[in-house]
N, C-alpha and C positions, 0 to 999 in steps of 0.2 A: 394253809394253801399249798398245795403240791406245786414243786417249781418243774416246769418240762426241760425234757433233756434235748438239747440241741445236739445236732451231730455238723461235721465239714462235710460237704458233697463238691467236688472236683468235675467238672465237665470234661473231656479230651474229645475229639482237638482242639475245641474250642477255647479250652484252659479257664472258662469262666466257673467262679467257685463260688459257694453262700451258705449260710449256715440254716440249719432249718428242724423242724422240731418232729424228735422222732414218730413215724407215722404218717409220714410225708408222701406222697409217691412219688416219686422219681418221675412222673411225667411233669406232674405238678409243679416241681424245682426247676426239673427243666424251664417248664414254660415263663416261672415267675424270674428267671434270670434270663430271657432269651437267646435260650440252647436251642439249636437249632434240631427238634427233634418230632419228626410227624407222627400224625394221628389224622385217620378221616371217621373214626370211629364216634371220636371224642370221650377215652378212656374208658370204654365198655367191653375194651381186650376179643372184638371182634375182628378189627382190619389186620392187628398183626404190624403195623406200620412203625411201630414206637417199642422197636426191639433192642436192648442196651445188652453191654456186657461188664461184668465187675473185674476190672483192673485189681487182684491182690498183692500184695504188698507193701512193704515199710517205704513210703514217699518222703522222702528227705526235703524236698524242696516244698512240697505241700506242709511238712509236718505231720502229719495223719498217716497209721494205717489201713489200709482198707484189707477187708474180707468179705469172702460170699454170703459170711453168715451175718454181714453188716446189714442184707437185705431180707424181708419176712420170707418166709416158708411157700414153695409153690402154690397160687392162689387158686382154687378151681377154674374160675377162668383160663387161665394159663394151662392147668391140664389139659383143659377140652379143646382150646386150641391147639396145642401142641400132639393132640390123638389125630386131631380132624384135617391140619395143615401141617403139620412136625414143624418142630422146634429146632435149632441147630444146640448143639453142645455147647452148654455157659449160654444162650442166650437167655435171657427173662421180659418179659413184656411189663417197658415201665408204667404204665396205666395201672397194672395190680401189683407190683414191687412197690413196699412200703419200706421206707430209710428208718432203720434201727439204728446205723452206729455210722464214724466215720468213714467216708467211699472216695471211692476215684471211679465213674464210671466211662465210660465208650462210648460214644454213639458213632455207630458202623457208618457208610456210606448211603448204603441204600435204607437209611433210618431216616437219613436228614433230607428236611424240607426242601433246602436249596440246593441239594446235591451239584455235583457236576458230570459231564458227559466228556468224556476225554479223544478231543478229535486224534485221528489215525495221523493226523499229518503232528510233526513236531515242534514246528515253529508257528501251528496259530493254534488260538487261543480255545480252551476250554466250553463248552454250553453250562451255562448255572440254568438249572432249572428252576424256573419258578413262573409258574403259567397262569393267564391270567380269569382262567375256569378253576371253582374248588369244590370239591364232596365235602357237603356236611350230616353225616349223619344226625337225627336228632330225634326225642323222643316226646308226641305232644300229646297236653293234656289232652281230657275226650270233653266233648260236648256235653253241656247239663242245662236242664230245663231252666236256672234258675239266673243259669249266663248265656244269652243268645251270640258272644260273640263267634264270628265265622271262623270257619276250618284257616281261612289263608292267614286272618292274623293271630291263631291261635299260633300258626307255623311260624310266622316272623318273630312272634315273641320267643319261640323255642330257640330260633337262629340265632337272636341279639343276646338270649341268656346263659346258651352253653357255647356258643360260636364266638358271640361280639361281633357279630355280623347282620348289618343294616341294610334289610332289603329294598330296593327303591321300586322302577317299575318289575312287572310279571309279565311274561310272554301269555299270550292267550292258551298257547295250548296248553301250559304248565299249568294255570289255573283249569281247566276244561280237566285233566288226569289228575288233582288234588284230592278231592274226596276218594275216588276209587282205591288210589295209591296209599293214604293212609288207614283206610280200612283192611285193607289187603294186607297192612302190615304189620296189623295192633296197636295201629300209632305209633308206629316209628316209620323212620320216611329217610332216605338220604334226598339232598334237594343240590341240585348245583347251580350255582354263582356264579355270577362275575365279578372282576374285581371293580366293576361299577356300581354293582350291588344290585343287577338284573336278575332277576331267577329265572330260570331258562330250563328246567325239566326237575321232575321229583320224581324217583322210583318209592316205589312199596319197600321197607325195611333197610336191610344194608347193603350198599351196592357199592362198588369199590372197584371198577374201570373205567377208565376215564381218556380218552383218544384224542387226536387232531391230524389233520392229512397238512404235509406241504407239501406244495403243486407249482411245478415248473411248468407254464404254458411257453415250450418254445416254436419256432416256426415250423420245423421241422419234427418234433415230436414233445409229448407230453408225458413227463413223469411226475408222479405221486410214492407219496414216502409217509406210509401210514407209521405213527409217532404213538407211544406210551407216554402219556403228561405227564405220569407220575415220575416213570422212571428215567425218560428220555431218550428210549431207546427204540431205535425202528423197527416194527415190529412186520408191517410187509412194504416192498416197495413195488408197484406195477410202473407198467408206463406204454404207449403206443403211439403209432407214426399222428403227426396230429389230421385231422381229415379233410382241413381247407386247403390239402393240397393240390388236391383238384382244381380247388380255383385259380391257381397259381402255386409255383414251387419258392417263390420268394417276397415282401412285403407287399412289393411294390406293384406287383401284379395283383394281389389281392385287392390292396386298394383300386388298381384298376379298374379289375372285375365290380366291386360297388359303384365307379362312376358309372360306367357305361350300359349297367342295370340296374335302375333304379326300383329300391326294395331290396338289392345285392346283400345289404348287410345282413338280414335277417336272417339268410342262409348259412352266415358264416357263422352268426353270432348263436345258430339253431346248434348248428355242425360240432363246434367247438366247445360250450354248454352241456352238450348228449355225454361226449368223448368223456370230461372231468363226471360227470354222473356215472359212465359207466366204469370207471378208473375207481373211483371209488367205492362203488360195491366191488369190483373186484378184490379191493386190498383189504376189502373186511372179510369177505370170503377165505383169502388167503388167510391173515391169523385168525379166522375162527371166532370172530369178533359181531356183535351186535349191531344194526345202524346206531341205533339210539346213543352207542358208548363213545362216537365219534360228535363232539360239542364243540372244536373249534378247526377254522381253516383258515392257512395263511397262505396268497399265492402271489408268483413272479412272474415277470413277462416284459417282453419288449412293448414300445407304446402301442402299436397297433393291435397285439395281441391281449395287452390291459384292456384298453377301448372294449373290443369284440366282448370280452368275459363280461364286460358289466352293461352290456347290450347300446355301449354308444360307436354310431357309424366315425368310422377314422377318416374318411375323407379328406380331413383339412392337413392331415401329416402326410398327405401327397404333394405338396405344393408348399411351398414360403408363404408364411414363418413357420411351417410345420408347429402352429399352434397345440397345443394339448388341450379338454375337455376340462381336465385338472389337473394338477402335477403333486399334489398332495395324496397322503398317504387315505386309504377309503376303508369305510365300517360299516358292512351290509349285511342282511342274514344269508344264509346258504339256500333260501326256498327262493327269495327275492333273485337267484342264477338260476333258477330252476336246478340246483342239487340237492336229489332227492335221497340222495342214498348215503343218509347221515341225521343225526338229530333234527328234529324240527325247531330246536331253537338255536341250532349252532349258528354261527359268527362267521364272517368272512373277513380278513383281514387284509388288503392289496399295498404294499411296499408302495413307496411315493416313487414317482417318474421324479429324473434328473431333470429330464426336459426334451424337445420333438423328437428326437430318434435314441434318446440314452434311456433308457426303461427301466421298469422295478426292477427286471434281474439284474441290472447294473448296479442298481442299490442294495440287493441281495449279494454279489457277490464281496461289496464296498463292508460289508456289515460281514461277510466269513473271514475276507482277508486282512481287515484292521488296516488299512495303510494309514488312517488318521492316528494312530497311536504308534508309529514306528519312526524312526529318526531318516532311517533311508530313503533315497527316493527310489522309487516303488511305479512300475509300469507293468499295472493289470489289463490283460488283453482278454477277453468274453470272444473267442474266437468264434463262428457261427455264420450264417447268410448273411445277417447284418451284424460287424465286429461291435462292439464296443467298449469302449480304451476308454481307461482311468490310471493319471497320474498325480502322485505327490506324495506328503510324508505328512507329520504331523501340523507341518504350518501352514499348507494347501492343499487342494485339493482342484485340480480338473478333468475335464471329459468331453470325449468327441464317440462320433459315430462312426461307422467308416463301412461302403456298400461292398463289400468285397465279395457276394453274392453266394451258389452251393456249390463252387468247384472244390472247398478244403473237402464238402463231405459227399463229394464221388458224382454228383450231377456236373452235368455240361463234359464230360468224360468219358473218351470213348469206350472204354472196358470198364465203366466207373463205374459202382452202385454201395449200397450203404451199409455200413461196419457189420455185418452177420459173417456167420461161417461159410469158410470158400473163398472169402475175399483174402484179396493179398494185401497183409498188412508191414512186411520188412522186408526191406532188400539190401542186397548189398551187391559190388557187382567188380569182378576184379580188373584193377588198371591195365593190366598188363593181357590178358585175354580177351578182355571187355564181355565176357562170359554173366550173367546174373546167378544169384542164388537168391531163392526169397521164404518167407513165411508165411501159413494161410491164419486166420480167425479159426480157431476149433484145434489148433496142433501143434505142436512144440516143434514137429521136427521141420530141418530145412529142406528145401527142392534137391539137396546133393548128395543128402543123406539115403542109404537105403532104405531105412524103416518109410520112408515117406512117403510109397504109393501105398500102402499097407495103412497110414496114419489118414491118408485125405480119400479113403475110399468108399467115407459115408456120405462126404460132404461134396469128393471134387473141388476143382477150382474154378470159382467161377466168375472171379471180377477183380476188380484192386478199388479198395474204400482208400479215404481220403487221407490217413497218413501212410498207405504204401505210394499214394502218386505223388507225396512228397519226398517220403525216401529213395524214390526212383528217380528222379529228379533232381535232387541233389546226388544221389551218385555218379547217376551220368555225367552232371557237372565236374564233379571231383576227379571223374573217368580220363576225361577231356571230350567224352562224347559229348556234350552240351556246350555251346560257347559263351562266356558271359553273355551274350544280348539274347541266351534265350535258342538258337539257331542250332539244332541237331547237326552235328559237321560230317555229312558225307562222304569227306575224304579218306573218312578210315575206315568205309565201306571194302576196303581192300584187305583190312585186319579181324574184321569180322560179320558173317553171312546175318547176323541179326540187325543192322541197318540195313532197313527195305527202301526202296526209292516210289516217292506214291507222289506221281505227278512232277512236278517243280518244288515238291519239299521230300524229307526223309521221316521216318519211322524206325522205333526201335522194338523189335520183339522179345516181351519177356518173358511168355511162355507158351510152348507149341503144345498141340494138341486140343482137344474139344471143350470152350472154345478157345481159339488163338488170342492172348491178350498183347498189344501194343502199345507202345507211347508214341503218340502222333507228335505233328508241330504242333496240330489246333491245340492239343490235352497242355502243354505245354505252356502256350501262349495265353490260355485261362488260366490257369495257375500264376502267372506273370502277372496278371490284371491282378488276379485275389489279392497276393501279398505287396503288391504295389498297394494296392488301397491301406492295405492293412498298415505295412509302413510305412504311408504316409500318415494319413490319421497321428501317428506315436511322435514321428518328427514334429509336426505342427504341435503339437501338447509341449511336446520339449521344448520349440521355440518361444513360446508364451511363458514355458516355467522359468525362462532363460539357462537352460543345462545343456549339456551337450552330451552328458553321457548320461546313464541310471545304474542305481546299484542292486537292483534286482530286478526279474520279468517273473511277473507270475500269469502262464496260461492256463485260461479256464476254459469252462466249457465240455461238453463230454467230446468233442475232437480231440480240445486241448490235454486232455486227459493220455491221449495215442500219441502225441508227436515226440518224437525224441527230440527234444532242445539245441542239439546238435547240427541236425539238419531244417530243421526252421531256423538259424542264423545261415546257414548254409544258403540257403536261398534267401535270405536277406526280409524275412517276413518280421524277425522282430532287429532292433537296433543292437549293434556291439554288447555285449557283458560279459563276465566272466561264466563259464559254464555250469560251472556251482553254480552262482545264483540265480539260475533258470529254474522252476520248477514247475510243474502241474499241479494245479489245485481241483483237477475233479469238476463234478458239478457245484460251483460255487455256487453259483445263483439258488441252487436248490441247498444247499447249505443255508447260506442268509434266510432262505423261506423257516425252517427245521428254526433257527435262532431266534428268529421272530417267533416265531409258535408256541417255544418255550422257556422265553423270557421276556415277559411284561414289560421288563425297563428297555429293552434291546430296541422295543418300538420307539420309544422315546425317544435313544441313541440315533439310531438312523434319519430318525425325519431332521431331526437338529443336522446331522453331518450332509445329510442329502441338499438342506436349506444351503449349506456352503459353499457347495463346490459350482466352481466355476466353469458354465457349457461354452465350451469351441462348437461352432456350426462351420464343419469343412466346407458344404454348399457353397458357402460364401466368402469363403480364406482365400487372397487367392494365390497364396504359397501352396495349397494342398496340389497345383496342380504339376509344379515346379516340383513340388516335393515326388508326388507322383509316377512322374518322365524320365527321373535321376533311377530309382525304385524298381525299375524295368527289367535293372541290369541284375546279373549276381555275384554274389551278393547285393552290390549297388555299384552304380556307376561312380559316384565321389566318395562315399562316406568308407573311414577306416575301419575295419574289422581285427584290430590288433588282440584282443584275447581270443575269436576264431582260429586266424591266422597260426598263433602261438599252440592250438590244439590239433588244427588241421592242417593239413599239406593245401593248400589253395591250387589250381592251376594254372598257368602262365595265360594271360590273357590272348585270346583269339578274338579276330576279326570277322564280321559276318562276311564281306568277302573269300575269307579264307574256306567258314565253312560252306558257301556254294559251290566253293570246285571240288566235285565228285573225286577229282583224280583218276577219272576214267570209267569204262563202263560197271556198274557195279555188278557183285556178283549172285548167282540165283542163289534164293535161299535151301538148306537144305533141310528135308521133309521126314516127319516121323520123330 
């Protein structure tokens, strides 16, 4: 009896090692030791996915040497792969690499099944990918007169015996493309899964792309972020104004608009349904991508805009208890929203509402930012027409709503309109001249610079979005043009021709020319409403956490994304902290979606953390309105700003008296 020769095989990074008898494959040992190493092919050195590399040298700590010639001879397979897709230098496809001697082998990043996805930001956390759709390639026997059994459990038998994958139900149209597909393909078929063991589409031979969209439905606009499952990487992102703005520019008018026409919803719920269908053929468009390759969808949204997506009237979230339809997380097909423009068997999967006005993008951003897993306390702001505030740290968790409406994003504003080029997004503006400078969307250079008629001369200037009417705002304040309550002070209409006198208030001009942009009292005074709401909301959370202070702010939101942190404390939109620990997280909510999509367990994570936290209904607090009235002022009328303070020069408080006396007739502006 011949004794077989066993060799050491080393995994890295994994570090998991086994012994195994030479003539082994390396996918093989992999898989029999659970090394994290894919394959959609199932070692027929078609997909290319199960690509390792041979670590040489004397390993002291393993004991073993390895070498390249520890592994067999380039296998044809591997050739013709490697003519048809090229190979990198030193890579071997472990499917046809057979283990002759001891190894230490690699497995790269984009080999591994659960890879990760490394967010841009540095303090959150990583995407592990592992999705809950899988390509199984497989190769099935054929039909004989002598076995009548059918093509479909000919295929599950194929699944269970090279996959170990048990298929439950079948979508009808998977079955209905069955025969064709595996005729078409010689009897080989890739077929995709779910991790519930659905089969939801079969192509003809080997198919190896595999997509999913997450979809921010905000009130304001709609963005879709088409996603590679395999790799996790975004492959196109579109997005556009969302279309029920016609019916209204904020919830609550939408919901209006449905009472007071009855049948309302069907239009919103038509409007809104078109917009994500036609969002998503666009982003397949963009990467060049098939519908059919697109099999899963994960999406976010505030409650009324959940409701709308899944064709139920929101009605009762206009009114107490602002009831929800559900607040649990929802499992639908993507034909069942009428989105056509994607697999027919794909999935839809909607993030759980917190509860009446805290919505899945709440849980979406709760699931990017982790604040259950951090020791801080942690005050996430979803800045937006309607805010939504989430506080706490690992031992709690709560949330409020807060109606701070579209003044952050250039509505209700007299020279306002939305983040495009031409708008003015930074200002600054000097104490001593009370002179502005600012910056447009589309240009680097500033209004004082030379290069800058020459830099805004495709674009012009033609508005100021919503974090330049904050940084104008807060400069003025800091100017002393603005008086803590809010009140443009006229008296220094003496020091400069850019306070205009409009009636019985003042105006400041920020830039002449076509057209003239200003900052009114009104622009002002909505801007006072916004972040009042906004800071109150945070106060009352704080009240209930019993804290007084928080050791970080994170703003989200694609606003949140513009605002310098600096001047949102400035005007008192968020609570005291140190200015390090302000930062912008982007689109979160659309993050959380991206995290759900592509990771299976993540869904699990969230509904559990969503189930915990505790809803504040401002509605009915009735410190919100206390909290409010205080919130008016700026930064605030009571509450301390000592690390502001400590970064800013603050100015001397003025009295609204003070700023109604003109100090005389003012003077005419000067033109050109």
């Amino acid at each position: 009896m011949i004794k077989t020769t066993e060799a050491t095989v080393v995994f890295t990074p994994s570090g998991k090692r086994g012994k195994f008898a030479q003539g082994t494959s390396v996918l093989g040992a992999a898989r029999s030791l659970g090394v994290d190493l894919d394959s959609v092919c199932g070692g027929r050195g078609i997909c290319g996915r199960c690509q390792v590399t041979v670590s040489s040298g004397d390993f002291a700590k393993f004991g073993i040497s390895s070498r390249g010639d520890h592994l067999s001879p380039f296998a044809a397979a591997e050739r013709h792969y490697a003519e048809k897709r090229g190979l990198e230098e030193g890579r071997r496809l472990g499917c046809h690499s057979l283990i002759l001697g001891d190894l230490v082998i690699d497995v790269p990043e984009e080999s591994q099944v659960h890879r990760q996805v490394v967010r841009k930001r540095a303090e959150t956390r990583a995407i592990e990918v592992n999705p809950l759709v899988r390509l199984c390639y497989v190769e099935v026997r054929e039909p004989e007169m002598q076995d009548p059994t059918g093509d479909l459990e000919r295929l599950k038998e194929a699944l269970s015996e090279q996959w170990r994958v048990e298929v439950g139900a079948v979508d009808l149209h998977a079955l209905q493309a069955l025969q064709p597909a595996l005729r078409d393909g010689g009897w080989t078929a890739t077929a995709a899964v779910r991790g519930d063991g659905a089969l939801i589409h079969v192509w003809p031979g080997f198919h190896n792309r595999i997509f999913g969209l997450a979809i921010d439905v905000g009130t304001t606009t709609v963005a879709v972020h088409l996603t590679d499952l395999a790799s996790g990487e975004v492959s196109a992102s579109v997005g556009a104004m969302n279309p029920q703005i016609r019916f209204g520019e904020d919830l609550m008018s939408r919901v209006s608009y449905i009472m007071m026409h009855p049948g309302g919803e069907g239009e919103l719920i038509a409007e809104i349904r078109a917009a994500i269908d036609k969002l998503a053929a666009e982003a397949a468009r963009k990467a060049g991508i098939e519908a059919d390759d697109i099999l899963e969808i994960t999406i976010v949204g505030n409650p009324v805009m959940h409701h709308l997506v899944l064709g139920i009237n929101p009605v009762e979230l206009g009114g107490a208890p602002f009831a929800l339809a559900a607040d649990g997380a929802q499992l639908v097909t993507a034909r069942s929203l009428d989105i056509h423009a994607v697999n027919q068997g794909a999935r839809v999967y909607m993030l759980p509402c917190v509860a009446g006005h805290v919505g899945a993008d709440a849980a979406g951003v709760v699931l990017s930012e982790a604040p259950y897993q951090r020791d801080e306390m942690t005050l996430i702001v979803d800045v937006g027409t309607n805010a939504e505030i989430v506080l706490g740290n690992n031992v709690r968790l709560m949330a409020c709503s807060s109606p701070t409406g579209p003044a952050f994003e250039g509505a209700q504003i007299t020279a306002g309109q939305r983040a495009a080029p031409g708008a003015i997004e930074r200002v600054r503006i000097d104490p001593e001249t009370l002179e502005p400078r600012f910056s447009i969307i589309g240009s680097k250079a500033w209004s004082d610079e030379e290069k800058f008629a020459k830099a805004i001369k495709r674009t012009g200037v033609t508005g100021i979005c919503g974090s330049g009417i904050i940084e104008v705002i807060a400069e003025m304040f800091l100017a002393g043009l603005v008086t803590a309550d809010g009140i443009i002070d006229g008296s220094l209409a003496n020091r400069t021709d850019r306070l205009v006198r409009q009636g019985r208030t003042w105006s400041y001009v920020l830039h002449r020319g076509e057209p003239e942009i200003t900052v009114t009292q009104t622009d002002i005074r909505a801007i006072q409403l916004a972040k009042a709401a906004l800071y109150a909301g945070a106060r009352l959370l704080m009240d209930r956490m019993e804290v007084e202070t928080v050791d970080r702010v994170v703003l989200a939101g694609a606003f949140g994304t513009h605002i310098d942190p600096k001047y949102a404390m400035v005007l008192g939109m968020i609570p005291d902290c140190p200015l390090e620990n302000v930062q912008s997280a982007g689109n979160a909510a659309g993050t959380g979606a991206r995290i759900a999509l592509l990771n299976a367990c993540a869904r699990v994570e969230i509904e559990r953390v969503v189930h915990d936290i505790k809803k504040v209904e401002t509605a009915v607090e009735p410190r919100f309105q206390e909290h409010f009235v205080e919130a008016m002022a700026l930064p605030h009328k009571t509450a301390p700003y000592p690390n502001l303070a400590a970064a800013v020069a603050l100015p001397a408080r003025k009295s609204a008296n003070d700023a109604n006396s003109a100090g005389g007739r003012p003077r005419r502006r000067r033109r050109g």
